[in-house]
C-alpha positions in Angstrom: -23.9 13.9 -9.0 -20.5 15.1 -8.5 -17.6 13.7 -10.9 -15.2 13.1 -8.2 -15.9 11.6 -4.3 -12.5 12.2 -2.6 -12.0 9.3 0.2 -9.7 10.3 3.0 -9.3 7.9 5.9 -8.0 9.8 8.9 -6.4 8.4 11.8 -5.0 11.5 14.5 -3.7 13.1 11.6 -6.1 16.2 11.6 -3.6 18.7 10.2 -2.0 16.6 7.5 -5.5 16.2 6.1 -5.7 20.3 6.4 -2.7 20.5 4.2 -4.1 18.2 1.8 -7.3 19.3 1.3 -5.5 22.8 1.0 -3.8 21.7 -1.4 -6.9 20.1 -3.4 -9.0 22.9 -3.4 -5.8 25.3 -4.5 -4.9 23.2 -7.5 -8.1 21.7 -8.5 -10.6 23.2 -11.4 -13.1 21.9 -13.9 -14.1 19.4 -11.9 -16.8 19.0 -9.7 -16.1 17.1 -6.4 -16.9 15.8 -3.0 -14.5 15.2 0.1 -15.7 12.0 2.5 -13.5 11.7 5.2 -13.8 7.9 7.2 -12.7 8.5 10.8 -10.8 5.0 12.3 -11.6 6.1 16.2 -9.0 8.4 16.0 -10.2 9.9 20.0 -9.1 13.5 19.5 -10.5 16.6 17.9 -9.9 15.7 14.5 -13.5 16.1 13.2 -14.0 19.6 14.6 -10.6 20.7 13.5 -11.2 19.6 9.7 -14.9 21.1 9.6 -14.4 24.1 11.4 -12.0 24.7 8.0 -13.8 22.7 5.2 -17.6 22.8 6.7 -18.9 20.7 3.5 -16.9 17.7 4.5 -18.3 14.3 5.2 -18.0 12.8 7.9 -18.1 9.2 8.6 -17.2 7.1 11.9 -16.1 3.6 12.1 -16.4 3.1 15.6 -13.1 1.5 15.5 -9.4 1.0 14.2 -10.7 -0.4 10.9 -7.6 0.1 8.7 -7.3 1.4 5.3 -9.7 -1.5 3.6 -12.6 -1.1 5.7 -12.5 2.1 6.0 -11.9 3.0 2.4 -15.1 0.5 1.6 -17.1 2.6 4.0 -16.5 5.9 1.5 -17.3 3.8 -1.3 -20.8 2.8 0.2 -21.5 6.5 0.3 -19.7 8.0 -2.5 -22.0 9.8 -4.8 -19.9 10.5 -7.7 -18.9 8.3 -10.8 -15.3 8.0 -10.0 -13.7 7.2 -6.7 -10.4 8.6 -5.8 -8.8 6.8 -2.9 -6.5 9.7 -1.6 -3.6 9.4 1.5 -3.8 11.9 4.6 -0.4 12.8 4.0 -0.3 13.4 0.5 -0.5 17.2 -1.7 -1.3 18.4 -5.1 1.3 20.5 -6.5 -1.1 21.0 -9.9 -4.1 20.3 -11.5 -3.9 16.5 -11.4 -7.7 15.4 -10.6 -9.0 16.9 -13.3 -6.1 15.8 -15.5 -6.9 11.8 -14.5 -10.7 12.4 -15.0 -9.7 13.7 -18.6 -8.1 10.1 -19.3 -11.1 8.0 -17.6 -13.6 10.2 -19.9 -11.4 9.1 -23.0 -10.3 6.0 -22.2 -13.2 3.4 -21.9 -10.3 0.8 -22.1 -8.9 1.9 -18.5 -10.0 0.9 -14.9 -8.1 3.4 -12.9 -4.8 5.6 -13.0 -2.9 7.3 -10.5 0.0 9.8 -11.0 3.8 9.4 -10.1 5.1 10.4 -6.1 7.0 12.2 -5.5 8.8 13.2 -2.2 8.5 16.3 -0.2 11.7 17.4 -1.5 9.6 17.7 -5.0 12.5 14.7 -6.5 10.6 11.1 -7.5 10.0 8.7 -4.9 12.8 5.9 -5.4 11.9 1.7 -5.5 8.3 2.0 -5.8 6.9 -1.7 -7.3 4.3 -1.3 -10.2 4.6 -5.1 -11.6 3.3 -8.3 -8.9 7.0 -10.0 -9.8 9.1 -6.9 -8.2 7.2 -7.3 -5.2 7.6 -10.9 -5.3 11.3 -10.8 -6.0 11.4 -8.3 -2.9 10.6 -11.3 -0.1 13.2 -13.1 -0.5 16.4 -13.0 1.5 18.9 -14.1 -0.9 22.5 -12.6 -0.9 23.0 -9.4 -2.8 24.2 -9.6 -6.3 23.3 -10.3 -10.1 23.3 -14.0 -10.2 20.1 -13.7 -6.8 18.4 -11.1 -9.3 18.7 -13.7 -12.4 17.3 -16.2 -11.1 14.4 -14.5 -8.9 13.3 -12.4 -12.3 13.3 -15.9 -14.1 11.0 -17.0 -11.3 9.0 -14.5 -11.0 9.3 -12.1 -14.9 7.6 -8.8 -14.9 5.0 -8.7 -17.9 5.7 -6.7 -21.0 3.0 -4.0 -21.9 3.0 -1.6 -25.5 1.5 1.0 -23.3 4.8 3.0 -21.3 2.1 3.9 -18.6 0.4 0.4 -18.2 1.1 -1.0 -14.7 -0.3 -4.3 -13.0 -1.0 -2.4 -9.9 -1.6 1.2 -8.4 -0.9 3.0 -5.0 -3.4 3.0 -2.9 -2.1 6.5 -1.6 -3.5 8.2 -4.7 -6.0 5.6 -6.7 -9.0 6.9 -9.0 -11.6 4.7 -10.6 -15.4 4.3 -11.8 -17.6 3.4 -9.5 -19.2 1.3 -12.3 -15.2 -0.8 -12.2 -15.4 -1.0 -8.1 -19.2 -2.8 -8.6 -17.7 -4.8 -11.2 -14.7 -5.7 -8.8 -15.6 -6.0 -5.9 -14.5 -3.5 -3.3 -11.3 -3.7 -1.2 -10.8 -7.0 0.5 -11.4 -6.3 4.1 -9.6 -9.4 5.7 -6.4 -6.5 5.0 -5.9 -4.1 7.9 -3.1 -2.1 6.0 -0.7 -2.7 3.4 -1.1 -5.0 0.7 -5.0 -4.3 0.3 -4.0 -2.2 -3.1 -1.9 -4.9 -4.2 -4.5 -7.4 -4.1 -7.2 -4.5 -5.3 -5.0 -4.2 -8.4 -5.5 -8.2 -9.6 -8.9 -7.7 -9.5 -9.2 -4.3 -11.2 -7.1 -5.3 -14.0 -8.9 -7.5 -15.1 -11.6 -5.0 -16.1 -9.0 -2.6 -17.7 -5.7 -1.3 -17.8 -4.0 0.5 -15.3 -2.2 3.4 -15.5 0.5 5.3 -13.9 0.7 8.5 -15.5 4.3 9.9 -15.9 3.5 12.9 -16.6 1.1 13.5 -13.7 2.5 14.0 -10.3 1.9 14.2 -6.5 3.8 14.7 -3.2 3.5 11.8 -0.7 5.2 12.4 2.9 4.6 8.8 3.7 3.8 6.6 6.6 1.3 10.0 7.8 -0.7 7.4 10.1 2.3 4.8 11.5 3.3 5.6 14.7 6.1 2.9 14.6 7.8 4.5 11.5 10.8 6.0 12.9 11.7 2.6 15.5 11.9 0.5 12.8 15.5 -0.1 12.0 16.2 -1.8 8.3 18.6 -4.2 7.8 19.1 -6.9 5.0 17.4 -9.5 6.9 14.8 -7.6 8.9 13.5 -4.8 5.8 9.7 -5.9 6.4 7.6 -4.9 9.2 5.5 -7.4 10.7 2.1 -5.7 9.6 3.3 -4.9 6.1 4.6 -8.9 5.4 1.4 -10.2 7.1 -0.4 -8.3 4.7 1.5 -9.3 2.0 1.3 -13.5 2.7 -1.7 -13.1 2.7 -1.9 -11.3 -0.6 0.5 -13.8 -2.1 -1.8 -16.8 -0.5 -4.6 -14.9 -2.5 -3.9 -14.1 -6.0 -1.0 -17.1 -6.1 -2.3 -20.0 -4.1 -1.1 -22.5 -1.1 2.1 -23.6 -3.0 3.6 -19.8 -3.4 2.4 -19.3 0.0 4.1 -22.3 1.7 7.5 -21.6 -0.2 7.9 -18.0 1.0 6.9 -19.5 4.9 9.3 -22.1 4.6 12.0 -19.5 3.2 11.6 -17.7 6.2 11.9 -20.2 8.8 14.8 -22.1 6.9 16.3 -18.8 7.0 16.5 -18.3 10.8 19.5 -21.1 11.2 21.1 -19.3 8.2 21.4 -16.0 9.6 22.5 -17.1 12.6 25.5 -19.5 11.3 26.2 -16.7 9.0 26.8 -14.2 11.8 28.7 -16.4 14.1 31.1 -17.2 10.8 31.6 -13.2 10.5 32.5 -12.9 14.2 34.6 -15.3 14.6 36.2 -14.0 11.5 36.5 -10.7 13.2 37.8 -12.2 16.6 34.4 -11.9 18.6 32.7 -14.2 20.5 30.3 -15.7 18.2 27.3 -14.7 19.8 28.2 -10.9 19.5 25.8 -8.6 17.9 22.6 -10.8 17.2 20.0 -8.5 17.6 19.2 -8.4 14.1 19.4 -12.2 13.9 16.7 -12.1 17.0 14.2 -9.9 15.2 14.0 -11.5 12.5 13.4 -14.7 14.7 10.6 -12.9 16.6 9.4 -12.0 13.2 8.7 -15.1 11.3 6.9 -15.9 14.8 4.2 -13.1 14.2 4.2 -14.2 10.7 3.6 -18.1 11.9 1.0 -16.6 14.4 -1.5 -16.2 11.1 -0.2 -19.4 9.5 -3.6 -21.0 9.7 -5.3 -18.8 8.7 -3.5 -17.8 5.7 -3.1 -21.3 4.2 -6.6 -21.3 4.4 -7.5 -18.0 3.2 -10.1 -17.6 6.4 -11.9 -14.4 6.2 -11.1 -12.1 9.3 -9.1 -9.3 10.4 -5.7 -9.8 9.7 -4.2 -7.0 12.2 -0.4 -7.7 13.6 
């Protein structure tokens, strides 16, 4: 039995994964470990490219664009060693990190998984990243910028207070290592998710057979969005900063952990919203002397973006199990 099954879930990204797993096998000692790779129909070469490199690789097909739940399960089904380490194509070791989180699992019987601190490919930490459920919650809503919005979200929706520094109420999913004896007691990842918010969700249930823990002093790089081929067309603005398969996931994560009444506020939010933005933006051009319909496209998208949200209304309210793919 090797201590450490390595999941990696590819999707057409065949030479990030070389640059990871070159970046594993540089930096990683003392440890014994095995690399599973779960293949979502990716189409291409990808298979022959990785194993022509790292022949010992598992392999594993899907037979379809499973997303990161599904597929992760699958690796977990045939993981042989006694801790799991959910691991991001796009991500690289820069040190000795693996063996470094093992060393905390072996100590601490009172921890159900750890994961280290991102940072960017510049080597400088990762800005905004959410480790408590209330900043993530705080995050949905679109209320005008400034300290009295933030006041009264936080008293809302506090963060909890922990004596550990490191002690987190969730963990990446980019870089996530556990027993396998936690994930039986758990339950694995909840495969209604297709991507995004699956971690989130993970991280309820894992803390409640441990703490989790963000080690500051262990680090990673993480290019991001290695698998989204819609990265660089989305264009962020105040009212349109979620992507429609990242807030589908994340209803459905807040309909899960929180119940119908969080649910329903955060859907009726968003489509109260829709006459606000719009009134808003015909006050600011008629202010500038434009005709009032000027410059809506942000105003649109977010329209046709509460529609794809209202599209899984059903069911979300009533948690249905499924596929919830955008």
């Amino acid at each position: 039995m090797p201590d450490l099954s390595i999941i990696i879930v590819n999707y057409k990204t065949p030479q990030l994964i070389l640059n990871c797993l070159a970046s594993v096998y540089e930096f990683t000692n003392g440890v014994s470990f095995e690399v599973l790779i779960v293949d979502n129909q990716s189409n291409d070469n990808s298979q022959a490219i990785i194993q022509s490199a790292y022949p010992d690789v598992r392999w594993f097909q899907t037979g379809y664009n499973a997303g990161f739940s599904r597929a992760n399960n699958k690796g977990i089904d045939e993981a042989n060693g006694r801790y799991i380490l959910l691991l991001n194509s796009d991500t690289l070791l820069i040190d000795n990190v693996l063996a470094h989180c093992i060393q905390v699992l072996d100590s601490r019987p009172d921890v159900a998984a750890v994961s280290a601190m991102q940072l960017m490919a510049n080597r400088q930490f990762r800005p905004n990243l959410y480790t408590t459920f209330g900043q993530m919650r705080r995050a949905f809503y679109i209320l005008p910028g400034g300290v009295a919005s933030e006041r009264f979200l936080y008293r809302l929706m506090p963060d909890p207070q922990f004596s550990d520094p490191d002690q987190v109420e969730w963990l990446s999913g980019a870089f996530l290592m556990t027993r396998k004896s936690v994930i039986e007691r758990a339950g694995k990842l909840d495969e209604s998710f297709f991507m995004y918010g699956e971690d989130v969700e993970w991280g309820y249930r894992l803390g409640q057979q441990g703490k989790l823990l963000l080690l500051h002093n262990e680090k990673f790089i993480h290019l991001e969005y290695g698998s989204s081929e819609d990265n660089q067309q989305h264009v962020v603005t105040h009212i349109n900063r979620f992507k429609p398969q990242v807030q589908v996931s994340q209803l459905l994560w807040v309909r899960k952990q929180y119940g119908v009444g969080a649910y329903l506020v955060l859907i009726l939010h968003y489509i109260l919203m829709i006459p606000v933005v719009f009134i808003w933006k015909m006050a600011v051009n008629i202010r500038d002397r434009r005709t009032p319909w000027a410059e809506m496209s942000s105003q649109w998208a977010y329209t046709k973006n509460v529609g794809i949200f209202l599209r899984f209304f059903w069911k979300t309210l009533f948690n249905r199990p499924g596929f919830y793919k955008v």
